[in-house]
N, C-alpha and C positions, 0 to 999 in steps of 0.2 A: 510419452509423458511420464515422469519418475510419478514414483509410487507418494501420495499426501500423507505424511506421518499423524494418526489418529490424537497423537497429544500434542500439538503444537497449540501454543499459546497466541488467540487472537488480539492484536488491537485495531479498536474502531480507531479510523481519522473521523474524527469528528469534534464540534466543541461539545466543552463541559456541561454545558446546559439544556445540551439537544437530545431531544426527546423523542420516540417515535421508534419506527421499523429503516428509515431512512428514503432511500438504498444508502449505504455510509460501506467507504471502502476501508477493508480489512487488512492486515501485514501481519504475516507470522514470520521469525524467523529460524530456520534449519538452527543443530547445535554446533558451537563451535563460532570462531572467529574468521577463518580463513577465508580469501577470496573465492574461492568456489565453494565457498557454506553456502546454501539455498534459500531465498528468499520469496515465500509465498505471499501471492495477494486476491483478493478475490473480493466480493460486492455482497455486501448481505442480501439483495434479494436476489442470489442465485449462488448460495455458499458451493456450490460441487463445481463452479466452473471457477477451476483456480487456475492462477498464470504463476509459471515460475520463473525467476533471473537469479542472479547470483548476491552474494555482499560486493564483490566488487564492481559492478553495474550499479547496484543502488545506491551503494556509498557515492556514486558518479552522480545519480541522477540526484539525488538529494544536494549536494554540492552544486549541483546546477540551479537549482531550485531554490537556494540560498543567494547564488549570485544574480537573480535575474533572469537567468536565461530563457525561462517559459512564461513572463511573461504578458509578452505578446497574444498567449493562449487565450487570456481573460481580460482585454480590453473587450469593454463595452458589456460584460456580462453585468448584470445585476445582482446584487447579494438577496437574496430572500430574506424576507425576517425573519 
């Protein structure tokens, strides 16, 4: 597992108006632009267990995530208020 660089800048996925401890997942990412710059993500209520991928993976995943492709993941879930 690469080493988590101590300054990396977190953002919550979450909306603007949500309030609380969550659990709201986190994305920081490595410096630089390039495809294998580092892209961490981890869940506030367990910040030490972080998963890493690349930019070019997320830039993938997030394109997919634009076009529909997941989904299928969230029929039928219900939104919480």
């Amino acid at each position: 597992m690469p080493e988590i660089p101590p300054t990396l800048t977190w953002e919550r996925a979450a909306p603007p108006e949500a309030t609380g401890p969550g659990p709201w997942i986190e994305i920081a990412f490595g410096e630089g632009d390039a495809p294998e710059t580092p892209v961490y993500i981890r869940e506030t209520s367990d910040p030490e267990n972080v998963v890493t991928t690349n930019r070019r993976k997320w830039d993938a995943f997030v394109l997919g995530v634009q076009a529909g492709e997941f989904d299928h993941f969230v029929e039928g879930v219900q939104e919480t208020p």
